[in-house]
Structure formats: C-alpha cells, structure tokens
KOLZA-883014 format. One record per residue: residue number from 1; residue in one letter; chain; x, y, z of N, C-alpha, C in turn. Coordinates in Angstrom, 3 decimals. Example, Ala and Ser with C-alpha at 12.3 -4.5 7.8 and 13.67 -1.06 7.14 Angstrom:
BEGIN
   pos   code   unit       n.c1       n.c2       n.c3      ca.c1      ca.c2      ca.c3       c.c1       c.c2       c.c3
     1      A      A     13.190     -5.690      7.800     12.300     -4.500      7.800     13.200     -3.300      7.800
     2      S      A     12.850     -2.250      7.080     13.670     -1.060      7.140     12.900      0.030      7.870
This chain:
BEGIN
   pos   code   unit       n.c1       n.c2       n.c3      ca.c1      ca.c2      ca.c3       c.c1       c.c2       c.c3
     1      X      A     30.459    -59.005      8.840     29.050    -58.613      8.865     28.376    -59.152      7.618
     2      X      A     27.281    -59.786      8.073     26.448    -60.001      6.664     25.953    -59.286      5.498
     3      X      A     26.032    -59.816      4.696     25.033    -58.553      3.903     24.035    -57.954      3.966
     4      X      A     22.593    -59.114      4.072     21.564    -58.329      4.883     21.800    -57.621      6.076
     5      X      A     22.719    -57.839      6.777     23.174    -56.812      8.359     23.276    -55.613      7.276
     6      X      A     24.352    -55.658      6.387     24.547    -54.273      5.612     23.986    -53.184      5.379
     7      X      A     23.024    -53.903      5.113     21.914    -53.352      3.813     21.027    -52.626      4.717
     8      X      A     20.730    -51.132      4.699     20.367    -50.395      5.801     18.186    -50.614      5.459
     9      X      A     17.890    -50.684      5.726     16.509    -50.465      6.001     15.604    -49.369      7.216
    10      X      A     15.710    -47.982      6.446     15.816    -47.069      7.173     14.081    -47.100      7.618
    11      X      A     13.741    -47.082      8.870     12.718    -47.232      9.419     11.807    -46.142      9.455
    12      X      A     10.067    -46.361      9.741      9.532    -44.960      9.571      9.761    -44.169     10.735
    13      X      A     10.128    -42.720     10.153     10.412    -41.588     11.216      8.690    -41.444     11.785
    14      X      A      9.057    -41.150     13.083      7.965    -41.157     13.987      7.287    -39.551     13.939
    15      X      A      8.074    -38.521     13.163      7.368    -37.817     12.753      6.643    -37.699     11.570
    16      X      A      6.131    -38.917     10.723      5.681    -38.696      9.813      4.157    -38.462     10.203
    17      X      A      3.607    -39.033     10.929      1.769    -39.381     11.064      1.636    -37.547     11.560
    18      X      A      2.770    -37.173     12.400      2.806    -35.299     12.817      2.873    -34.933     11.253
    19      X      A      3.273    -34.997     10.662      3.464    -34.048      9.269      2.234    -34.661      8.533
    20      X      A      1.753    -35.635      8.637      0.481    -35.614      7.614     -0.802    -34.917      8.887
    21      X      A     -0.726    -35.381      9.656     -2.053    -34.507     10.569     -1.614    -32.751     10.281
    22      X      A     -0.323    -32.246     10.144     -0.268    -30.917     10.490     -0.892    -30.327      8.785
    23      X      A     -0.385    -31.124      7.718     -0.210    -30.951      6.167     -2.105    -31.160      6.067
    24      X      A     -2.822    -31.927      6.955     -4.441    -31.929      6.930     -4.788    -30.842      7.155
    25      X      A     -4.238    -30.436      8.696     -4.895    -29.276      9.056     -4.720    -27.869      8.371
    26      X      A     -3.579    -28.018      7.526     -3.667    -26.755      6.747     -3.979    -26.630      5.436
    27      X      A     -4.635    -27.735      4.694     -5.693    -27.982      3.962     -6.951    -27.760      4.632
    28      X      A     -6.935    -28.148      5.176     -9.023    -27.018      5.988     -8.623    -26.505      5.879
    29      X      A     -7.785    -25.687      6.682     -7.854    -24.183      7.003     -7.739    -23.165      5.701
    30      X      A     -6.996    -23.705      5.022     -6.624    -23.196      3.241     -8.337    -22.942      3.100
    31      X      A     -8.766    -24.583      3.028    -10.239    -24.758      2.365    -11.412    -23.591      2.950
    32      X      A    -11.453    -23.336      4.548    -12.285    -22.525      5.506    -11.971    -21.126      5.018
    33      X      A    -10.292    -20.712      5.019    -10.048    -19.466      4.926     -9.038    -19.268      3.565
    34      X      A     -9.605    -19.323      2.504     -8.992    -18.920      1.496     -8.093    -17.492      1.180
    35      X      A     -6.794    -17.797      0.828     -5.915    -16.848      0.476     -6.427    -15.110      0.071
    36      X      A     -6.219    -13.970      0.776     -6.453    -12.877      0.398     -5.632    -12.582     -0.455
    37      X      A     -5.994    -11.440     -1.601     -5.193    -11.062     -2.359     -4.795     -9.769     -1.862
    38      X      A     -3.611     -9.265     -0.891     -3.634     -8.349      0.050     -2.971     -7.052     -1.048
    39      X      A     -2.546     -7.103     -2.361     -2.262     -5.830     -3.063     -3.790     -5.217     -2.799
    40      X      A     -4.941     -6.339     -3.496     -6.141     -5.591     -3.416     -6.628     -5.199     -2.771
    41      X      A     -6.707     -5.597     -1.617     -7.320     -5.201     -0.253     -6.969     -3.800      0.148
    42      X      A     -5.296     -3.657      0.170     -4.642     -2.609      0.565     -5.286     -1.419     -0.423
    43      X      A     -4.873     -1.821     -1.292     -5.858     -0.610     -2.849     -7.000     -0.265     -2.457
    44      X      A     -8.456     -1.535     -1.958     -9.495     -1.230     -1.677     -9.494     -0.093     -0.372
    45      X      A     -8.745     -0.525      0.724     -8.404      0.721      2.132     -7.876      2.186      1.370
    46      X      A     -7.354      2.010      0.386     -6.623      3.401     -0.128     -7.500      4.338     -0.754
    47      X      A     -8.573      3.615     -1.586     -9.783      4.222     -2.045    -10.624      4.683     -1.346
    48      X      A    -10.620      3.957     -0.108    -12.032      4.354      0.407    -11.211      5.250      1.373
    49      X      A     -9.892      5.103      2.007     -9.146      6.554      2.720     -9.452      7.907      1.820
    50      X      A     -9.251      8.098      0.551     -9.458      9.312     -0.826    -10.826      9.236     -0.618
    51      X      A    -11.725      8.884     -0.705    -13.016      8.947     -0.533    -13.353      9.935      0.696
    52      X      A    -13.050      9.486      1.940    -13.186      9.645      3.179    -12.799     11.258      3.313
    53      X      A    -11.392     11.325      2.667    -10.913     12.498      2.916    -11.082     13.801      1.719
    54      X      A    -11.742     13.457      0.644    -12.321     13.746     -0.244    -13.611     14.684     -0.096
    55      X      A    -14.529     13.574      0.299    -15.984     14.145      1.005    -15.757     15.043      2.048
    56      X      A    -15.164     14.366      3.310    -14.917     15.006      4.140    -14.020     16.710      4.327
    57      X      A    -13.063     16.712      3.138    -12.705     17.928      3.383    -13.984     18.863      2.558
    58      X      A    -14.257     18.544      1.241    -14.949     19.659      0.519    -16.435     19.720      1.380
    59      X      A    -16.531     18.801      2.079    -18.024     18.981      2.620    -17.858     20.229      3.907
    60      X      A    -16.150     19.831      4.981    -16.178     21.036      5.511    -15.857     22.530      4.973
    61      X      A    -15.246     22.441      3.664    -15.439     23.607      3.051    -16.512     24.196      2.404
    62      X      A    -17.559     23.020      2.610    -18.607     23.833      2.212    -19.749     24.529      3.313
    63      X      A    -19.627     23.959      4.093    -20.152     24.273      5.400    -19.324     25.925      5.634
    64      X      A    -18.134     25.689      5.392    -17.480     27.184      5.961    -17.850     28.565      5.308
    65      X      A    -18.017     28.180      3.551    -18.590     29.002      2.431    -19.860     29.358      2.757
    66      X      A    -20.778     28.252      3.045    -21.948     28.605      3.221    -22.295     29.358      4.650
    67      X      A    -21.635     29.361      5.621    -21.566     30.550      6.858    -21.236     31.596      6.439
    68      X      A    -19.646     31.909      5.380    -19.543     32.680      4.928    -20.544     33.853      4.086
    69      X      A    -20.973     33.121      3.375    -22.126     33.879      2.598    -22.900     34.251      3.012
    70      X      A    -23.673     33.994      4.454    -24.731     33.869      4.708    -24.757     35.408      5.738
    71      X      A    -23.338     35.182      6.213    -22.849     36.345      7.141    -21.999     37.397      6.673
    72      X      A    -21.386     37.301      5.263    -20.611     38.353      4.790    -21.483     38.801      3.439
    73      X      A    -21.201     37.642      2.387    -21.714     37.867      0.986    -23.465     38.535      1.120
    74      X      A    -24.490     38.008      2.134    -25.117     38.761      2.204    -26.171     39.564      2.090
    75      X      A    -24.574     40.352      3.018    -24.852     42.691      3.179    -24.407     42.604      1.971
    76      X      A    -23.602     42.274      0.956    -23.162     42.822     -0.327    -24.484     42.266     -1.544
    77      X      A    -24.830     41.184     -1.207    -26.035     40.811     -2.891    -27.131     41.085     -2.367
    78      X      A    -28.125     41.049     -3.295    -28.987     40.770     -3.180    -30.305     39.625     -3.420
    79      X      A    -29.545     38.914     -3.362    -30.225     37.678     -4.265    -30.614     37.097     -2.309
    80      X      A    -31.871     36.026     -2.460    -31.993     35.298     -1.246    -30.767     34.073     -0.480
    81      X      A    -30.851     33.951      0.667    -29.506     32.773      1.231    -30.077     31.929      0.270
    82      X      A    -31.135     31.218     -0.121    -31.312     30.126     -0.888    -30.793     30.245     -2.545
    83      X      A    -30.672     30.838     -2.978    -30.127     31.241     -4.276    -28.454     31.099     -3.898
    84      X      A    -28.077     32.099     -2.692    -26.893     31.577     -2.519    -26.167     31.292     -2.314
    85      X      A    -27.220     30.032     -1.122    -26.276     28.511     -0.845    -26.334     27.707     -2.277
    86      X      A    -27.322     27.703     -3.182    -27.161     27.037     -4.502    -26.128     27.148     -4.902
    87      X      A    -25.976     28.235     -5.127    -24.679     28.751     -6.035    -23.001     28.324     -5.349
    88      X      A    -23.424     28.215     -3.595    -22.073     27.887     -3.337    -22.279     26.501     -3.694
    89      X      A    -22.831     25.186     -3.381    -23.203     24.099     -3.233    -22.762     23.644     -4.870
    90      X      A    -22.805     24.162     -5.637    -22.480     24.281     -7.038    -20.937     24.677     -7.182
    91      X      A    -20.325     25.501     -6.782    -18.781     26.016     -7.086    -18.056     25.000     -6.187
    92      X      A    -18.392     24.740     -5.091    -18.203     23.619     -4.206    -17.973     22.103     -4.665
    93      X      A    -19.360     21.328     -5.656    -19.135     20.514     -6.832    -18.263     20.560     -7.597
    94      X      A    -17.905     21.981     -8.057    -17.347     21.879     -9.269    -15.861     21.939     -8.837
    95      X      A    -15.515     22.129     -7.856    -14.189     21.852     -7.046    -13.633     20.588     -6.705
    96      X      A    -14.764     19.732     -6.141    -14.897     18.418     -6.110    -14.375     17.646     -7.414
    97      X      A    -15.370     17.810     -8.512    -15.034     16.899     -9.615    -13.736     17.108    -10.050
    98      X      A    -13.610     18.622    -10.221    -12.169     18.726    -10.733    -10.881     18.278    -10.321
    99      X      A    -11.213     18.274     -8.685     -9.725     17.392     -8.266     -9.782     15.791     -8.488
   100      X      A    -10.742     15.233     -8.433    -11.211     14.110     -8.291    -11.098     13.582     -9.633
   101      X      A    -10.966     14.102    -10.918    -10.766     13.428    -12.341     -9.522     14.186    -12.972
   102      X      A     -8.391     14.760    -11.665     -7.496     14.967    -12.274     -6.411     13.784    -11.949
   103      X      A     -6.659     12.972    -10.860     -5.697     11.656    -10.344     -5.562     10.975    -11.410
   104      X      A     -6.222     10.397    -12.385     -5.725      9.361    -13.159     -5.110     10.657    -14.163
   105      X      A     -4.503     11.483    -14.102     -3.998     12.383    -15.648     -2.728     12.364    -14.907
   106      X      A     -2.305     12.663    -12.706     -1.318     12.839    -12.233     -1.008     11.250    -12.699
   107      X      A     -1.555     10.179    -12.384     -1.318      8.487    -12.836     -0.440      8.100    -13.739
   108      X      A     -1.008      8.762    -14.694     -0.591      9.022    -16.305      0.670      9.297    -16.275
   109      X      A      1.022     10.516    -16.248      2.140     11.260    -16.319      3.067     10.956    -15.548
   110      X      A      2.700      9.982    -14.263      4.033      9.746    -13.566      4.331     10.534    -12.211
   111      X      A      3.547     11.198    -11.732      4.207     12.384    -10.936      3.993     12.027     -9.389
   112      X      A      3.483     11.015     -9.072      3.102     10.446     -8.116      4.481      9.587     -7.450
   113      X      A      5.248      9.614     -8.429      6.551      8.719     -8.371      7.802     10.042     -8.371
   114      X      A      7.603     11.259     -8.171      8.472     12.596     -8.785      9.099     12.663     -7.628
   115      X      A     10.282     13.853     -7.069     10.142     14.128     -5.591      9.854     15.479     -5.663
   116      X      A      9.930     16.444     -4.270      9.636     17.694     -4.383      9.590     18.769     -5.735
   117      X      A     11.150     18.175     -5.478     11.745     19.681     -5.974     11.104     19.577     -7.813
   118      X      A     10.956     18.409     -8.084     10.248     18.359     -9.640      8.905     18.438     -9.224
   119      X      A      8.155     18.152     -8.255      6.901     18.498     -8.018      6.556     19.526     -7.907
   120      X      A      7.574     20.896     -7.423      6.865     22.062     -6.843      6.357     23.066     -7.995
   121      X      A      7.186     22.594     -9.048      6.303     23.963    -10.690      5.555     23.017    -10.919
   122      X      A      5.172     21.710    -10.741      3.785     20.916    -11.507      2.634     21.505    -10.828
   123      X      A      2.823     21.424     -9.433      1.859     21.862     -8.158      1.179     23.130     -8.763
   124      X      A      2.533     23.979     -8.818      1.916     25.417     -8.888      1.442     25.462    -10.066
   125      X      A      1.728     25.004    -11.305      1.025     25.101    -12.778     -0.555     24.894    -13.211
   126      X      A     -0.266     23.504    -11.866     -1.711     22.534    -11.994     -2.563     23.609    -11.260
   127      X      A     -2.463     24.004    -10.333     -3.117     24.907     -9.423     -3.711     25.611    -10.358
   128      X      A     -2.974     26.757    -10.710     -3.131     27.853    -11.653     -4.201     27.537    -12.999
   129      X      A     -4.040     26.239    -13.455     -4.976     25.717    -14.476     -6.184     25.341    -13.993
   130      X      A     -6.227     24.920    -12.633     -7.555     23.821    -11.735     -7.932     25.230    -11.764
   131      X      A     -7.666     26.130    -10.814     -8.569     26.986    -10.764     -8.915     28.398    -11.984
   132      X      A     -8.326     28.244    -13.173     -8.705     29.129    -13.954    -10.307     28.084    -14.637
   133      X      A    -10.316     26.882    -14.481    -11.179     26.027    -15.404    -12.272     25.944    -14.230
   134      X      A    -11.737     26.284    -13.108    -12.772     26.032    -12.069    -13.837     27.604    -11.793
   135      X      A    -12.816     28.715    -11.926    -13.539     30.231    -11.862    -14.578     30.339    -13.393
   136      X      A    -13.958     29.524    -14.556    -14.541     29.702    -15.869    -15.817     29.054    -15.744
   137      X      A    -16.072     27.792    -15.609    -16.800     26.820    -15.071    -17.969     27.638    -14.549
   138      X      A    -17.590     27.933    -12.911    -18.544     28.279    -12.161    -18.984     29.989    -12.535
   139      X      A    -18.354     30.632    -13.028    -19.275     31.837    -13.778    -19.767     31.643    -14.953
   140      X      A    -19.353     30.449    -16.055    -19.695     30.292    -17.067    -21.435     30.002    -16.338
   141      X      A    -21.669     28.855    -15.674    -22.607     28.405    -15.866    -23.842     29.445    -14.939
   142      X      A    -23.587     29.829    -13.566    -23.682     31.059    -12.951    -24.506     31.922    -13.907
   143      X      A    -23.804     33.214    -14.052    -24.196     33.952    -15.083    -24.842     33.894    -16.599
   144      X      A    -24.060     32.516    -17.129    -24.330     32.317    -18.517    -25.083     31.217    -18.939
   145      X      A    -24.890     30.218    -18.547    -26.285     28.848    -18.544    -27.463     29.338    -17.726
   146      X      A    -27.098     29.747    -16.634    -28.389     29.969    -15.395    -29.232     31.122    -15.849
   147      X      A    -27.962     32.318    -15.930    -28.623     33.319    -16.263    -28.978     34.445    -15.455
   148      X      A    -28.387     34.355    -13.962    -28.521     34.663    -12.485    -27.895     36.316    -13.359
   149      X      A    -28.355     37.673    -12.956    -28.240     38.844    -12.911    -26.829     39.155    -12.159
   150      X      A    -26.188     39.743    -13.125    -24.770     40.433    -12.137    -25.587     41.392    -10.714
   151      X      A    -25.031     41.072     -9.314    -26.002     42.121     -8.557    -24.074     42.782     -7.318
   152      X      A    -22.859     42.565     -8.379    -22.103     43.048     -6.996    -22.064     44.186     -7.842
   153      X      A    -21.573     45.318     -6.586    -20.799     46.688     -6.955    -19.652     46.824     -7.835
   154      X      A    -19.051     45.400     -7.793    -17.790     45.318     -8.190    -17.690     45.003     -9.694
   155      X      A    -16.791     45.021    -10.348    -16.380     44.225    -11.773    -16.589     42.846    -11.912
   156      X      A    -17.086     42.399    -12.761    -16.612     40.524    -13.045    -15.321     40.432    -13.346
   157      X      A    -13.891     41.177    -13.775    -13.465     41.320    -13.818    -12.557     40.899    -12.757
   158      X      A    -12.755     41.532    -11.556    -12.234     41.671    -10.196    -12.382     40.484     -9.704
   159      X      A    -13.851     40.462     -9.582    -14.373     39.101     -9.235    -14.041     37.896     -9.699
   160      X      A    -13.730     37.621    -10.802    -12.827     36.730    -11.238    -11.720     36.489    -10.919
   161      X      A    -10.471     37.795    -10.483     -9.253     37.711    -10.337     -9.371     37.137     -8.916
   162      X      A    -10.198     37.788     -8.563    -10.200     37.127     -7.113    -10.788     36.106     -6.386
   163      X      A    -11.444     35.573     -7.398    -12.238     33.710     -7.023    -10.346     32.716     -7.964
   164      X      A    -10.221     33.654     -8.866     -8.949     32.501     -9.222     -7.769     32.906     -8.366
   165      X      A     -7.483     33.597     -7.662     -6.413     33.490     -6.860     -6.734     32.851     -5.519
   166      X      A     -8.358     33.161     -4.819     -8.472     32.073     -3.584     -8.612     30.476     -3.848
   167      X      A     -8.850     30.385     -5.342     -8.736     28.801     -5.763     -7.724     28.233     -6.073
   168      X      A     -6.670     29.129     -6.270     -4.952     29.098     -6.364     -4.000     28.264     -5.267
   169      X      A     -4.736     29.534     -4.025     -4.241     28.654     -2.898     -5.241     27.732     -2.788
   170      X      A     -6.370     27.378     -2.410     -7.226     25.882     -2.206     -6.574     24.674     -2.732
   171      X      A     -6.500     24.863     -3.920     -5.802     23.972     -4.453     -4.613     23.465     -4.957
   172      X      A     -3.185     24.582     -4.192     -2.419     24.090     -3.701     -1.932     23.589     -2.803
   173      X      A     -2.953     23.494     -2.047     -2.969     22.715     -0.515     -3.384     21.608     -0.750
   174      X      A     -4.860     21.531     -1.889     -5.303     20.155     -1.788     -3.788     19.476     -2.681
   175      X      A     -3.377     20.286     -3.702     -2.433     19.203     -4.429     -1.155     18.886     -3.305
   176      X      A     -0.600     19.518     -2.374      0.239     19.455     -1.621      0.084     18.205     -0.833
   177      X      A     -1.174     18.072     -0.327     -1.533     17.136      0.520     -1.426     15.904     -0.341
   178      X      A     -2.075     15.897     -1.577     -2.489     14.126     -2.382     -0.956     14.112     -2.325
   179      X      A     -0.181     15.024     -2.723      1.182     14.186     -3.612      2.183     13.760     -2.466
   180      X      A      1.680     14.466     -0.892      2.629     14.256      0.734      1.934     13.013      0.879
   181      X      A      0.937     12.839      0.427      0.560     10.886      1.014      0.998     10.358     -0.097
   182      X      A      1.414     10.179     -1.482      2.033      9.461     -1.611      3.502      9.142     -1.802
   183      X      A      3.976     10.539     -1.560      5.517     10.333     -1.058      5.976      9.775      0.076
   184      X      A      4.724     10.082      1.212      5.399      9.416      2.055      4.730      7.545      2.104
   185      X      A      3.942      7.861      1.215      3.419      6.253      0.828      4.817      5.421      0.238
   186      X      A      5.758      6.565     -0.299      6.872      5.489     -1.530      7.776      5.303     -0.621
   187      X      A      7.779      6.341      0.690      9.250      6.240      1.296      8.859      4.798      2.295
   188      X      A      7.505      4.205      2.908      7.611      3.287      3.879      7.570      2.464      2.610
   189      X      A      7.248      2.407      1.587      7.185      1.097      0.870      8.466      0.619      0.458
   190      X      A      9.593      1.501      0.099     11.427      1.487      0.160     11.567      0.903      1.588
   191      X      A     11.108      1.328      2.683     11.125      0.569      3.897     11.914     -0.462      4.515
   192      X      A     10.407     -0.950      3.711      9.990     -2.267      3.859     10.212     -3.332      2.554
   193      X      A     11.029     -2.946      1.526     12.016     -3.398      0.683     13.124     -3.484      1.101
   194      X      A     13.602     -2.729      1.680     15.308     -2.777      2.334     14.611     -3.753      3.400
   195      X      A     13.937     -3.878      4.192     13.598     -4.904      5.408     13.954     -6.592      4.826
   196      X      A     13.147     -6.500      3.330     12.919     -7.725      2.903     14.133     -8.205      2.445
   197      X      A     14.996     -6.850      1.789     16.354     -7.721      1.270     17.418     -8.224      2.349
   198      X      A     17.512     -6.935      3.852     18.136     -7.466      4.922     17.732     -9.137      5.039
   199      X      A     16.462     -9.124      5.170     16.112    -10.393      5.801     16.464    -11.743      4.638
   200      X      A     16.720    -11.351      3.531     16.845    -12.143      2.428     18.617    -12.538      2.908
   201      X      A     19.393    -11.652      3.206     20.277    -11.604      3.229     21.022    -12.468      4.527
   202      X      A     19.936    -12.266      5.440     20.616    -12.843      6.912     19.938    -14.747      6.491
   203      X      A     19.198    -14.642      5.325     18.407    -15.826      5.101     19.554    -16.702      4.391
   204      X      A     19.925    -15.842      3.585     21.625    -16.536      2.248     22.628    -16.832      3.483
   205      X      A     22.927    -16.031      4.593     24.165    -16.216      5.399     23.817    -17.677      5.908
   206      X      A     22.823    -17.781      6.359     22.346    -18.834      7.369     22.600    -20.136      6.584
   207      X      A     21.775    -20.019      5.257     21.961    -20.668      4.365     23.275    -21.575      4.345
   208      X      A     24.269    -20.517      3.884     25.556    -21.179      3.661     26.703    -21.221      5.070
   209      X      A     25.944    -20.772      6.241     26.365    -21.340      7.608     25.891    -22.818      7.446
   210      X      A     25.092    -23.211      7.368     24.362    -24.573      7.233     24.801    -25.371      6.367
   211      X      A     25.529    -25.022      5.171     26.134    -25.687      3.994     27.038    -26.089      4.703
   212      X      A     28.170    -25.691      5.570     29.590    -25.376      6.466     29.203    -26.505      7.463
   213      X      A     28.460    -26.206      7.835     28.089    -26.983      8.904     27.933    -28.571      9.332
   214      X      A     27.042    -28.753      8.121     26.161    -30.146      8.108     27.220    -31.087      7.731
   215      X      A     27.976    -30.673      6.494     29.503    -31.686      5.955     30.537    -31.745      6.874
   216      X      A     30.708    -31.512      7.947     30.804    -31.462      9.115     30.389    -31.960     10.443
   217      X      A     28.957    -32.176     10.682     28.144    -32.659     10.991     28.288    -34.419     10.693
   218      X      A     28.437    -34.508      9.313     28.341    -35.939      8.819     29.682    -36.641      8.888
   219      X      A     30.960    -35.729      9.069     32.290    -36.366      9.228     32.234    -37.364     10.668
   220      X      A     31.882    -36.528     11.386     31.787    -36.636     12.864     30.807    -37.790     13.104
   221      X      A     29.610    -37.571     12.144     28.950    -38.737     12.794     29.284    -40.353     12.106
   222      X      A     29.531    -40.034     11.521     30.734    -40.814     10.623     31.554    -41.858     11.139
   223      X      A     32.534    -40.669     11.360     33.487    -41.700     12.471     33.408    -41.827     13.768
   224      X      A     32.206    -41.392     14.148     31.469    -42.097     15.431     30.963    -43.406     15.038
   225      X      A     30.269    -43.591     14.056     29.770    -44.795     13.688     30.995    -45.704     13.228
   226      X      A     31.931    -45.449     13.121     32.994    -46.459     12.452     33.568    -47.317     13.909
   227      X      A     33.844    -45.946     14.789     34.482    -46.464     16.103     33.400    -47.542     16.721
   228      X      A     31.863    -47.291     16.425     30.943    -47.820     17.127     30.813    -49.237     16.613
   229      X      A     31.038    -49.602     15.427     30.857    -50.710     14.867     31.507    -51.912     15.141
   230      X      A     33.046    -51.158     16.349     33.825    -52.703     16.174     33.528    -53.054     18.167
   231      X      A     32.818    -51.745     18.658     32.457    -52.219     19.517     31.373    -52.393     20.316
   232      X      A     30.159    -51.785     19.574     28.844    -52.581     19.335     27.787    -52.782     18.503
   233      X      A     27.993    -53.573     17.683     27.362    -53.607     16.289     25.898    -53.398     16.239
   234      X      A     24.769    -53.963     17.231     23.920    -53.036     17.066     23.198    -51.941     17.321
   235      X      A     24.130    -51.479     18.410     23.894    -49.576     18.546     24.148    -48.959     17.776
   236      X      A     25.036    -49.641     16.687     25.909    -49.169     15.254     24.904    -49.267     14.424
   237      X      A     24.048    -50.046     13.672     23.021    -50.132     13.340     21.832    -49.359     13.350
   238      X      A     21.692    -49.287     14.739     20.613    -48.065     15.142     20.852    -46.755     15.078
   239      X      A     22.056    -46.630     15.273     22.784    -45.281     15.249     22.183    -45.492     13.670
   240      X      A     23.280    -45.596     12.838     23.208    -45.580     11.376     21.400    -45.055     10.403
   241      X      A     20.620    -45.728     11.230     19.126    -45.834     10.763     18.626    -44.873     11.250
   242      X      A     18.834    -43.997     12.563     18.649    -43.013     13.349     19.080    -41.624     11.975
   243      X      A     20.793    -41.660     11.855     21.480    -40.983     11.093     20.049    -40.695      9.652
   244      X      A     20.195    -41.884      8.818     19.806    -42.226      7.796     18.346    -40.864      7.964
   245      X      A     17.398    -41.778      8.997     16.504    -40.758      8.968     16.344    -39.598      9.447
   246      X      A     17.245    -38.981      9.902     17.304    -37.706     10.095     18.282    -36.648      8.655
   247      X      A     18.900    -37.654      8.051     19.075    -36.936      6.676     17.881    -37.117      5.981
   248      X      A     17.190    -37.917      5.524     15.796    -38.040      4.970     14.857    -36.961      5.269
   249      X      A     14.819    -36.821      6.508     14.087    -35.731      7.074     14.431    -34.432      6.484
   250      X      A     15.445    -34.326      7.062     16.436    -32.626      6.642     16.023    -32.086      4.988
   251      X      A     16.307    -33.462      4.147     15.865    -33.040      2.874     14.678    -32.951      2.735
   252      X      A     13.658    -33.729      2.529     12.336    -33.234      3.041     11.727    -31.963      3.301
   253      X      A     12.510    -31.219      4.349     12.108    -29.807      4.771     12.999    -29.166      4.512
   254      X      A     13.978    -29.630      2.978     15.056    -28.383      2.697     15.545    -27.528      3.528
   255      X      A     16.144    -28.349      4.253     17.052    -27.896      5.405     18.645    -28.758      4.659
   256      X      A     18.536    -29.497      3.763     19.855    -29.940      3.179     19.984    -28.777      1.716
C-alpha cells in the first residue's frame, strides 16, 4: 500500500452543517429567552405565598373579632361599635406586625432548620413573649396613649390575663403553622437531593459501562478492518474513515 493510500484523510461528518444549524438555533433562543434565575423566582413565589397567607389569615381574624364584639363585647361596654371596631382593627395590627418582624430573628437564630422536638419549648416561649408584648402594646396604647376610659365590670388585671392567654394559643398556631411549612419545605428539598445524587450515580455507572465498552468496541473494529484490508482495500479505507469519524464525533460530544 502506498503511503498516500496510508495516510487517512478523515472526511467531513455529514452531521456537522446539523450541529451548527442546531448550536444557531439555541443561540436565538438563549438570545429571545434568556436564562431565569429559578432560586429567585422560587423565593419571589414564597414571599408572595407569606403574604397571601399572612393578610389572608389576620384579615379573617379580624372579621371574626369584629362580629364578635359587635354581638358579645357590646352588652358588656359601653363605648359605640365604631370605637370598638377601632380598637379591634388596632390589636388586630398589632398582631400582624408582630408576627411578621419576628421571621428574620427565627432566620437569625437558625430555627427554621431545628426539628420538632427542639422546636416545641421555642414555640411555646415565643408564644408566651409574642403575646405578653402584644397584650402590653395593645393596652399600653388603648388606655394609655389614647386614653379610652376603663368601662368593663371586670379588673385590667383579669383582662389582661385573659387577652394573654387567648394570644398564647393564636399564636401558637400561627408559630406551628410557619415552622410546618418549612419543615416540610426541608424534607422535599432532601428529596430531591437524594433524587439528584441517585441520578448522579446511575450517571457514574453508565459512565464507566461506556469506558468497558468502547475499548472493546475498537478491538473488534479493529480486527475487522485488518481482515478487511487483505480482501478489499477500499471498503477498508472507507471503513477506516467511517471509524475515524465516528471517534471524532464521540469526543466532540464527550461520549469518549
């Protein structure tokens, strides 16, 4: 055989003009539809879910207070419903803010990441504090900024014990609830980590099935081409250039 016969001159693969039209089209499409940054997105849905359920619960608790009052509290005061729906519409706020600027202090501290059983004396502590700052709050300002006249039968005394123990439970429900969405927020996100390492894993097997494989692959085609050469030299040839570019290829798309 000659030398130039030798000398392989591996021809263009007929999938190349497919890989530059496909490598175009996903440059537009890159260019048309630019990459989301989907941590943020997901964050942005999470905010506006706390929002949603935020408004939405204290707004139906305020609706329920304000029936309440209107039909129980009353036969007991004397002050007008407009004085006090104010006053609920106000203790109501001040319920609001307080849960609502205590998330970045749970942030802080870590507890969002805790499980139950270390959660359940934070719950009840936090409770016990939300609503002693929340009963102080709303009679501080009530009675003592406003200036509104004591008008129950009862003690402030009483009345106190008993706006901080129904804010006790309120807001161990509300804390029950934030810290059950994000526990069960940590358990699908473990998930779908074990998903990714399975799949990482069946990705390494394949991997080194393919390592096994291909050196193998090339023995064979090998001494197909050896047998082919003494009895037809240029199917041997073509074969060979065929071979050639389909290893070219393989590396290319790191498949070698």
């Amino acid at each position: 055989m000659r030398a130039e016969e030798a000398t392989l001159t591996p021809l263009p693969r007929p999938t190349d003009g497919l890989a530059d039209a496909r490598a175009g089209l996903f440059r537009q499409a890159m260019r048309k539809h630019p990459p989301v940054d989907t941590a943020a997105k997901l964050q942005r849905a999470k905010e506006r879910l706390y929002v949603l359920c935020q408004v939405g619960g204290w707004g139906v608790f305020l609706l329920m207070q304000i029936g309440f009052s209107q039909v129980f509290a009353a036969k007991e005061e004397s002050r007008s419903p407009a004085v006090l729906n104010a006053m609920v519409v106000m203790i109501i706020a001040l319920g609001l803010l307080i849960t609502h600027y205590s998330r970045p202090l749970f942030t802080r501290w870590g507890w969002k990441q805790l499980s139950w059983r270390a959660l359940v004396p934070r719950v009840l502590a936090t409770a016990a504090g939300q609503s002693l700052v929340w009963s102080a709050l709303g009679y501080g300002l009530t009675y003592g900024l406003i200036g509104l006249p004591w008008t129950s039968k009862y003690s402030p005394a009483l009345i106190f014990t008993i706006s901080w123990f129904n804010g006790c439970f309120l807001l161990v429900g509300w804390l029950c609830l934030y810290f059950f969405y994000h526990l069960f927020e940590r358990l699908n996100r473990l998930q779908v980590e074990q998903l990714r390492l399975a799949a990482s894993v069946k990705e390494a097997e394949l991997r080194a099935l393919k390592s096994q494989v291909n050196p193998h692959f090339l023995f064979n085609s090998l001494n197909s081409l050896r047998a082919l050469i003494d009895e037809d030299a240029p199917r041997a040839r073509e074969a060979v250039t065929r071979l050639a570019n389909m290893l070219r290829y393989s590396l290319q798309s790191g498949q070698l």
